[in-house]
Backbone bond lengths (Angstrom), bond angles and torsions (degrees), N, CA, C in turn:
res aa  C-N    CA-C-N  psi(-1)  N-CA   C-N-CA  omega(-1)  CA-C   N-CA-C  phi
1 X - - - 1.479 - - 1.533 109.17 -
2 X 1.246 112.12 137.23 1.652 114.70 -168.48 1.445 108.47 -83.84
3 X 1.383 118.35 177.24 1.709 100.58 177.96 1.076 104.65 -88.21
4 X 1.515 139.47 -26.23 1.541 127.35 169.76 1.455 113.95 -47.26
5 X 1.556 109.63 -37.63 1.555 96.15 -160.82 1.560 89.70 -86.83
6 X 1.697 149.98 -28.38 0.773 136.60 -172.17 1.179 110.09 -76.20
7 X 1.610 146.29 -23.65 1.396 149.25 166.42 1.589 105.11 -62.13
8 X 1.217 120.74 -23.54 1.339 133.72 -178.67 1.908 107.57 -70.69
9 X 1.393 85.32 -63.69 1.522 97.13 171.34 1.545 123.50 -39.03
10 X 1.773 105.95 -40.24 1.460 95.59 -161.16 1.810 99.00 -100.86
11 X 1.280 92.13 -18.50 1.622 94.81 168.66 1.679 117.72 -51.03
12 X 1.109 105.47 -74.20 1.657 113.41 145.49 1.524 106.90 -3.48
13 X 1.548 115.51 -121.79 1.420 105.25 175.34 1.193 140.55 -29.39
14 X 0.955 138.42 -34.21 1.881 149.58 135.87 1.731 100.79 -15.90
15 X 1.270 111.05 -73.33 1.416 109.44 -171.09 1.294 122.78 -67.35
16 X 1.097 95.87 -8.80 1.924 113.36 -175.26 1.554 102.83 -98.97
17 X 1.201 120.69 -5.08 1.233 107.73 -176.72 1.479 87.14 -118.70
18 X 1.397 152.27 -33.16 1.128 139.22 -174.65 1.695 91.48 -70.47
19 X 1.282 125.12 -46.61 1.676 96.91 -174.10 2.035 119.22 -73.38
20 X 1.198 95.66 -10.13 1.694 91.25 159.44 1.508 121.57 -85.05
21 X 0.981 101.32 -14.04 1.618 103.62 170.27 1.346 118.89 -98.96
22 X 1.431 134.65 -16.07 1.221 145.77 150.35 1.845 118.02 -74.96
23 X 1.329 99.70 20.32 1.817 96.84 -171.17 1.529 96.74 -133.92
24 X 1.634 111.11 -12.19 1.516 127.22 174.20 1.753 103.80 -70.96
25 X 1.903 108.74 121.61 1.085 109.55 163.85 1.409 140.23 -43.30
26 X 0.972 153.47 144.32 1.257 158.68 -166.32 1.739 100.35 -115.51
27 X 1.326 118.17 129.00 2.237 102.97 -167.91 1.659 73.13 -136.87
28 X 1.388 89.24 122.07 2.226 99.88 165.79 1.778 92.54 -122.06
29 X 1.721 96.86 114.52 1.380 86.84 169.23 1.143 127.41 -96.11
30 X 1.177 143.80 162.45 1.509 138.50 -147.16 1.675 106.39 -164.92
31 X 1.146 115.49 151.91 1.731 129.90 -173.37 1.217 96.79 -52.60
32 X 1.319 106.85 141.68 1.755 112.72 177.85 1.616 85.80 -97.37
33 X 0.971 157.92 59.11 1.344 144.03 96.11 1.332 117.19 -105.30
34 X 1.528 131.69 40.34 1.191 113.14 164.63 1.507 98.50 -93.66
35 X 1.448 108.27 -175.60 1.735 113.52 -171.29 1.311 112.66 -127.88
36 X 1.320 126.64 105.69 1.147 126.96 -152.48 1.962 90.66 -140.33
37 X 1.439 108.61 134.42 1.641 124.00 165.45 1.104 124.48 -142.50
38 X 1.925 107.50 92.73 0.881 125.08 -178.70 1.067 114.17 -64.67
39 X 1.389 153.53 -36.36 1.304 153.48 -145.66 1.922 117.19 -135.58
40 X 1.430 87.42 -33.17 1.888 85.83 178.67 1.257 115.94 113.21
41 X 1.832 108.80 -20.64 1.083 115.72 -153.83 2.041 82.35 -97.13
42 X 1.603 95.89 165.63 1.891 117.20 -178.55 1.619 83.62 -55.30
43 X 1.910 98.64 135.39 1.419 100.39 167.47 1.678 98.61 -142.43
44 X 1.777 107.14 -147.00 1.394 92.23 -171.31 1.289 108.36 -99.82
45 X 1.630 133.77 11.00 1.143 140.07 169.66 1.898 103.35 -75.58
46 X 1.393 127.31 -44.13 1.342 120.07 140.90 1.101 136.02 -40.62
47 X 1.236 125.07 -35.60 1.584 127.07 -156.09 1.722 85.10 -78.79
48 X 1.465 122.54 -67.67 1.418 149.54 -175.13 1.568 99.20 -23.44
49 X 1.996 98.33 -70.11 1.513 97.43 -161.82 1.831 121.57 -88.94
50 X 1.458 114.38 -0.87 1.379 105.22 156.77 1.486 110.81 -96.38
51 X 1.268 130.35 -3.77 0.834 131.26 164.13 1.900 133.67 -57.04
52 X 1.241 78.37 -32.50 1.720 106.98 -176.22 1.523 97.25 -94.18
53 X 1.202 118.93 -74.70 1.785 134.99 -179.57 1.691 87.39 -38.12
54 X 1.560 146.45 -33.25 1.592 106.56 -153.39 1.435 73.79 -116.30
55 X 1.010 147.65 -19.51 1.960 120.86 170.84 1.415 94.42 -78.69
56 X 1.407 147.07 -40.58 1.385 99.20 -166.35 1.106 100.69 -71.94
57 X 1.341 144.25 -25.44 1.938 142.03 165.91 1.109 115.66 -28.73
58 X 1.616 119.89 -39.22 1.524 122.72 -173.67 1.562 88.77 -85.20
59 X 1.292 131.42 -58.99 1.567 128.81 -163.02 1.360 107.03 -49.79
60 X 1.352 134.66 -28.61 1.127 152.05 175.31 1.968 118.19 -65.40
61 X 1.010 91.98 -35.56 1.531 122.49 167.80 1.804 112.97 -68.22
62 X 1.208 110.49 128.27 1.381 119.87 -170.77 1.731 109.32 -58.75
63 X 1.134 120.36 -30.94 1.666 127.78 -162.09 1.776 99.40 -50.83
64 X 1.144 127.70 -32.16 1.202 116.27 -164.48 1.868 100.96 -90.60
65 X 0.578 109.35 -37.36 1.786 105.96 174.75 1.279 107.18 -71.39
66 X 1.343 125.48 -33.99 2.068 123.25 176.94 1.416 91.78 -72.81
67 X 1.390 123.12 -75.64 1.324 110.12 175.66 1.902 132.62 -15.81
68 X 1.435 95.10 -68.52 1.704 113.98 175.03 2.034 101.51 -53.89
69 X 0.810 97.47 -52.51 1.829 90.51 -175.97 1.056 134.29 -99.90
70 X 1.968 101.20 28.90 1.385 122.37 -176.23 1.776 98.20 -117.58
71 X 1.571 105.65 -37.15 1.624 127.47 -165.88 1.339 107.76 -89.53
72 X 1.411 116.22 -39.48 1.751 128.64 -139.81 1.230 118.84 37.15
73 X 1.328 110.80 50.74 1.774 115.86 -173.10 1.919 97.47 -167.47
74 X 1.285 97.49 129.85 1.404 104.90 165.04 1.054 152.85 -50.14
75 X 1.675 140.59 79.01 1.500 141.35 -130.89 1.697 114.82 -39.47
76 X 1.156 131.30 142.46 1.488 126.18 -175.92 1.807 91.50 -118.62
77 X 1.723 92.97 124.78 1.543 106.47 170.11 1.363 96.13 -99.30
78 X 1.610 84.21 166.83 1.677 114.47 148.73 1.096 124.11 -148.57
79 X 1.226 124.04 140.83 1.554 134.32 -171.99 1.172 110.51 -78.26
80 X 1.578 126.48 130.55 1.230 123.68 179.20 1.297 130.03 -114.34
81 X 1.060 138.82 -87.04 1.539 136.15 173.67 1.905 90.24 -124.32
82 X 1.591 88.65 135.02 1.355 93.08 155.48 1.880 113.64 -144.82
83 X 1.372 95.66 130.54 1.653 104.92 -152.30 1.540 93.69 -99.75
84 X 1.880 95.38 137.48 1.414 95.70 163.21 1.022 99.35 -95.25
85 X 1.972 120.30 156.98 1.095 161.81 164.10 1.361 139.01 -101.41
86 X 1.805 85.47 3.21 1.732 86.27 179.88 1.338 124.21 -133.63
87 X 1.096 139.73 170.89 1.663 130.48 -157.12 1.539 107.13 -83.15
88 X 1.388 108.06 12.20 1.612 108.07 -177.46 1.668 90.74 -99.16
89 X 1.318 104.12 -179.53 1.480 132.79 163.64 1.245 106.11 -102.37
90 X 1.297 119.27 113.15 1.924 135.42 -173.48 1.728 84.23 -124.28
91 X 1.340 118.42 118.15 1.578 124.23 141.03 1.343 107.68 -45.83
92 X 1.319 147.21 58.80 1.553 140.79 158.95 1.505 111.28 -21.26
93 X 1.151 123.18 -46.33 1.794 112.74 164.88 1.066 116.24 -71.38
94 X 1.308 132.06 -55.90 1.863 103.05 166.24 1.644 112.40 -25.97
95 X 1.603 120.24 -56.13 1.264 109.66 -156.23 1.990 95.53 -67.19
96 X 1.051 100.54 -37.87 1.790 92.03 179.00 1.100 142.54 -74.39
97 X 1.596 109.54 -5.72 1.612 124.93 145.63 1.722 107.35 -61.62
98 X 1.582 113.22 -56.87 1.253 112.09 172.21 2.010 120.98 -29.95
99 X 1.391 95.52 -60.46 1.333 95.10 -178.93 1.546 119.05 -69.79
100 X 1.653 115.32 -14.73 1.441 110.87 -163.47 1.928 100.94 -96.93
101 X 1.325 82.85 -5.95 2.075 92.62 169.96 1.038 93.66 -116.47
102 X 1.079 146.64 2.25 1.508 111.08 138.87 1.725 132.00 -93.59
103 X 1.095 104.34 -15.68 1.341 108.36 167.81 1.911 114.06 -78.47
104 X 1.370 101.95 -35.15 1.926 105.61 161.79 1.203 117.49 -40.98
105 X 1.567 110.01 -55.48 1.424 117.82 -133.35 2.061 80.83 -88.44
106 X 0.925 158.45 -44.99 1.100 154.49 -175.86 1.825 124.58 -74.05
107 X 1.565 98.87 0.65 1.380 97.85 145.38 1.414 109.22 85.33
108 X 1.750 108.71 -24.04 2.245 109.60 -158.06 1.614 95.66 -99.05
109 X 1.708 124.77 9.25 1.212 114.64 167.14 1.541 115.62 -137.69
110 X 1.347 102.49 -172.99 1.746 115.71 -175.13 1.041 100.55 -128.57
111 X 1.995 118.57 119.49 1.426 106.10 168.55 1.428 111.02 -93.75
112 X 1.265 123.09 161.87 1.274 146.33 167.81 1.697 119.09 -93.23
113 X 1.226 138.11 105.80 1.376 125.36 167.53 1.081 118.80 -18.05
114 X 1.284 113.01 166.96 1.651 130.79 175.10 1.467 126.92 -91.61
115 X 1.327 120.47 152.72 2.025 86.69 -169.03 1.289 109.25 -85.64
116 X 1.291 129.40 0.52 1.477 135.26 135.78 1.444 113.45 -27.03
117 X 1.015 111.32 -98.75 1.704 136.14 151.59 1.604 106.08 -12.39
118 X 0.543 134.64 -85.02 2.105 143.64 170.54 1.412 84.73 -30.80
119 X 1.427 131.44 -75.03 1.411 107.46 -153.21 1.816 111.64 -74.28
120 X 1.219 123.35 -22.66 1.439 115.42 -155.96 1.937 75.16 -83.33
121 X 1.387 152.80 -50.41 1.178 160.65 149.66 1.433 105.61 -14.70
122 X 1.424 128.56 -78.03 1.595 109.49 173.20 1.375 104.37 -46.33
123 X 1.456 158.43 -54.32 0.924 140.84 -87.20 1.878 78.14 -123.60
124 X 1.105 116.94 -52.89 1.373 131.97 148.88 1.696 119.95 1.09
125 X 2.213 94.31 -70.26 1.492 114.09 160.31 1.083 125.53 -23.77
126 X 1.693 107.17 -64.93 1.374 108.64 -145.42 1.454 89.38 -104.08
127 X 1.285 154.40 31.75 1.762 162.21 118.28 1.017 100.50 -39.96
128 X 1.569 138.38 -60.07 1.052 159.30 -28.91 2.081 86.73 177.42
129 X 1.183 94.17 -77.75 1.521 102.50 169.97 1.236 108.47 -73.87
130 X 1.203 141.76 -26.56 1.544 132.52 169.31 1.234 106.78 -69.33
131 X 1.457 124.30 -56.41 1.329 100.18 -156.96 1.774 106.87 -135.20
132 X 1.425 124.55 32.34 0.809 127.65 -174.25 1.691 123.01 -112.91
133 X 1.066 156.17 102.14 1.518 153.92 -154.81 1.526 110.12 -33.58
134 X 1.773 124.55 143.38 1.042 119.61 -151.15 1.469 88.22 -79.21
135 X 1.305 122.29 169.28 1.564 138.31 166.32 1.878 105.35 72.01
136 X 1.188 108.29 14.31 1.591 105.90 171.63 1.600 94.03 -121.10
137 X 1.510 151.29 -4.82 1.194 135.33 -167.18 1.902 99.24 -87.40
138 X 1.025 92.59 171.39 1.695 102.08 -178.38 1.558 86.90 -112.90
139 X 1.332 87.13 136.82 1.924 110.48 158.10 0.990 124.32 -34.56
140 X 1.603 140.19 137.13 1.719 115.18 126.46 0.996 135.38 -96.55
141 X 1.228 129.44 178.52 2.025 121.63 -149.98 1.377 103.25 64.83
142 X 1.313 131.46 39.47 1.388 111.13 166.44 1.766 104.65 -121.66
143 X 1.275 106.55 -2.97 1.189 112.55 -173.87 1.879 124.34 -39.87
144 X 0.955 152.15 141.28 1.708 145.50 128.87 0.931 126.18 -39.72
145 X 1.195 121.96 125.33 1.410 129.22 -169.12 1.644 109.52 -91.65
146 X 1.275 148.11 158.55 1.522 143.30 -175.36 1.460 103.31 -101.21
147 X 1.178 124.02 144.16 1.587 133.71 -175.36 1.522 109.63 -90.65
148 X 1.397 99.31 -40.50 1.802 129.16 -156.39 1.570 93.36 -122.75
149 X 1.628 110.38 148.47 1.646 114.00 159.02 1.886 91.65 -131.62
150 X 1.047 143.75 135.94 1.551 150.95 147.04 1.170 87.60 -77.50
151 X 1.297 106.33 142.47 1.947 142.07 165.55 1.365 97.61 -146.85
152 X 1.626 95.65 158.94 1.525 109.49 152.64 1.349 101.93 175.66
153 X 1.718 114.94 -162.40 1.269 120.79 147.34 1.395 115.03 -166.48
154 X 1.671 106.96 -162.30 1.173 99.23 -152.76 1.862 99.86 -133.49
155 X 1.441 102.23 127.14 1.220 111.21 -166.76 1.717 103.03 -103.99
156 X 1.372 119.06 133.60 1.488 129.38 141.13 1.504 138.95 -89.61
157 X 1.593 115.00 151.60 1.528 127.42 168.66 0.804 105.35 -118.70
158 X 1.866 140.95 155.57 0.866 147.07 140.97 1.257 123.56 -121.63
159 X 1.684 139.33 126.10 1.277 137.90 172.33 1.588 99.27 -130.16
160 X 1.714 96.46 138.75 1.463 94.49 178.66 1.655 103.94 -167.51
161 X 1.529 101.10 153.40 2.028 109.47 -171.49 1.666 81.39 -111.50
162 X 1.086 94.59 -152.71 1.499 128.79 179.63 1.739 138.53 -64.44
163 X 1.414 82.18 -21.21 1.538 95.28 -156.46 1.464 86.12 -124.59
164 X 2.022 133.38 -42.48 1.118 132.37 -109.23 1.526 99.95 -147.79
165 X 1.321 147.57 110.53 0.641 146.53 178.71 2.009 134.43 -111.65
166 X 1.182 116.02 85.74 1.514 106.47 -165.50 1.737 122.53 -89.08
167 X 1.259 124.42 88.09 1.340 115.48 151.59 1.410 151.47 -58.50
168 X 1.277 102.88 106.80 1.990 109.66 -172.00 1.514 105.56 -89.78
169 X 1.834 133.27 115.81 1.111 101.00 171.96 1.820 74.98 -98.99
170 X 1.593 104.34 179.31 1.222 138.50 130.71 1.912 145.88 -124.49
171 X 0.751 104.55 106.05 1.466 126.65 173.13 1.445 138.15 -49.64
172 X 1.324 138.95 66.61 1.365 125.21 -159.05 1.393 107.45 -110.94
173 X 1.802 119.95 132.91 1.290 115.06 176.19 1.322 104.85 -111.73
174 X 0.989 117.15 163.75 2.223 119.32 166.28 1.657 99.10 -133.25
175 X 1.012 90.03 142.29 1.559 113.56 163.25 1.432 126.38 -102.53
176 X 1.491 122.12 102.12 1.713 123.33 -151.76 1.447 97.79 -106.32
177 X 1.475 124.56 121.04 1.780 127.29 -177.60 2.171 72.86 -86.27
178 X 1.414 89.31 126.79 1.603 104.06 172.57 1.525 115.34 -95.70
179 X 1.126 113.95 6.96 1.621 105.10 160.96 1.528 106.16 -106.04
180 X 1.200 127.22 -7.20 1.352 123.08 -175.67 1.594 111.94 -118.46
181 X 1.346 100.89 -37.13 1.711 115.49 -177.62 1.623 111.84 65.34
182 X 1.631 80.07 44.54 1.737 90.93 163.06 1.366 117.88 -103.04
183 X 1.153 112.60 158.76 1.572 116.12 -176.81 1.237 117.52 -101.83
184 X 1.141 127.27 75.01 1.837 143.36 -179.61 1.144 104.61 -59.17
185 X 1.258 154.85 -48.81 1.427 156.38 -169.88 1.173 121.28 -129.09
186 X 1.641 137.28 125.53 0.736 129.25 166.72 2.261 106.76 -131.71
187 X 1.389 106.69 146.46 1.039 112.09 -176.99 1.386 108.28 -121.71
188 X 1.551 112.52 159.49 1.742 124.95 156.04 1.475 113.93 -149.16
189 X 1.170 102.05 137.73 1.439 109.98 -175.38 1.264 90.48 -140.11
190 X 1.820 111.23 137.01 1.453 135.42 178.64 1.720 104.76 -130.08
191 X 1.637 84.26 143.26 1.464 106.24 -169.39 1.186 95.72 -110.05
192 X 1.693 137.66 156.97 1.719 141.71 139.96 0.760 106.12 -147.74
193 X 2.085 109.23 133.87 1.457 111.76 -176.49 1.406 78.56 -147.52
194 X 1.535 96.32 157.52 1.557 124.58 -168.92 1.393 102.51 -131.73
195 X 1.726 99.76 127.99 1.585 107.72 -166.05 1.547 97.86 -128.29
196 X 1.530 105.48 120.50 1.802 106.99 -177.88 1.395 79.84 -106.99
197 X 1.196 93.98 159.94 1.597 137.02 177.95 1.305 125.55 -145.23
198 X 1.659 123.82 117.21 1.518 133.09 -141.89 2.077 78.02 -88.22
199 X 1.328 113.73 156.64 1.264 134.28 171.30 1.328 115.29 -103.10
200 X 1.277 138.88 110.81 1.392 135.52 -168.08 1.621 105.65 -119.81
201 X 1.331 108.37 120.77 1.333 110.93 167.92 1.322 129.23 -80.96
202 X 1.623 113.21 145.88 1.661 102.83 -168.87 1.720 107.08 -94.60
């Protein structure tokens, strides 16, 4: 083998190994509460802050003090369906953990399981009486009943040129009194973010 073709050879591998090492991820980890939007699109820095912004809106709202000094007991929600509306993919349960810690963490309500939750829980029960020692099973009929259900969902716009891109979400929650199926609360929270994009000629 001549030395051209062997300088050839190792040149070769050289370049083959700089593009496997240039194709290796790079991972910077960083505070899960910083706020970062890479893309434009609903993320969990959204999910967090309308999440927070539309319960304290309801706490702000008279229903929980008529409630409290009508009951002498603290209203018990439940979360119900909340529908996306927009051509993205939104985890809607992320956003409904969001809302169900924020309505926890402030102490002025009672949550109720999910009927998710209720059934894998009965189902639990009745294990429970089959095969569990007498005087350790939990009851049924002992359940809490929910006062309140929150629903809503979450609507998108999009308008956009070349360069410029504008996303509108909107957000609507209701608050349903479930023995009456009145609507005591209602919320909206609006998002706009503006996404430029550099134009590169080929």
């Amino acid at each position: 083998m001549t030395l051209k073709k062997i300088a050839a050879y190792f040149t070769t591998i050289l370049f083959s190994v700089g593009l496997i090492a240039c194709s290796c991820p790079q991972v910077l980890r960083i505070d899960s509460n910083d706020e970062i939007d890479l893309s434009g699109y609903w993320n969990d820095t959204d999910s967090q802050h309308v999440a927070q912004s539309m319960i304290d809106d309801s706490f702000a709202n008279q229903w929980i003090a008529d409630y409290t000094k009508a009951s002498g007991i603290k209203p018990r929600v439940i979360i119900g369906e909340v529908l996306n509306k927009t051509e993205e993919h939104i985890s809607t349960e992320t956003f409904i953990k969001d809302l169900e810690r924020s309505y926890l963490s402030s102490s002025k309500v009672t949550f109720v399981a999910s009927k998710n939750q209720r059934a894998e829980i009965r189902a639990e029960k009745i294990d429970q009486l089959l095969n569990a020692k007498m005087g350790t099973t939990k009851r049924h009929g002992m359940e809490t009943a929910a006062d309140f259900m929150l629903k809503g969902q979450i609507n998108s716009i999009v308008d956009a040129n070349k360069k410029k891109q504008l996303k509108y979400y909107q957000i609507e929650l209701e608050l349903i009194k479930l023995e009456t199926n009145e609507i005591i609360w209602m919320g909206q929270k609006k998002i706009k973010k503006i996404i430029s994009r550099k134009l590169y000629k080929a």
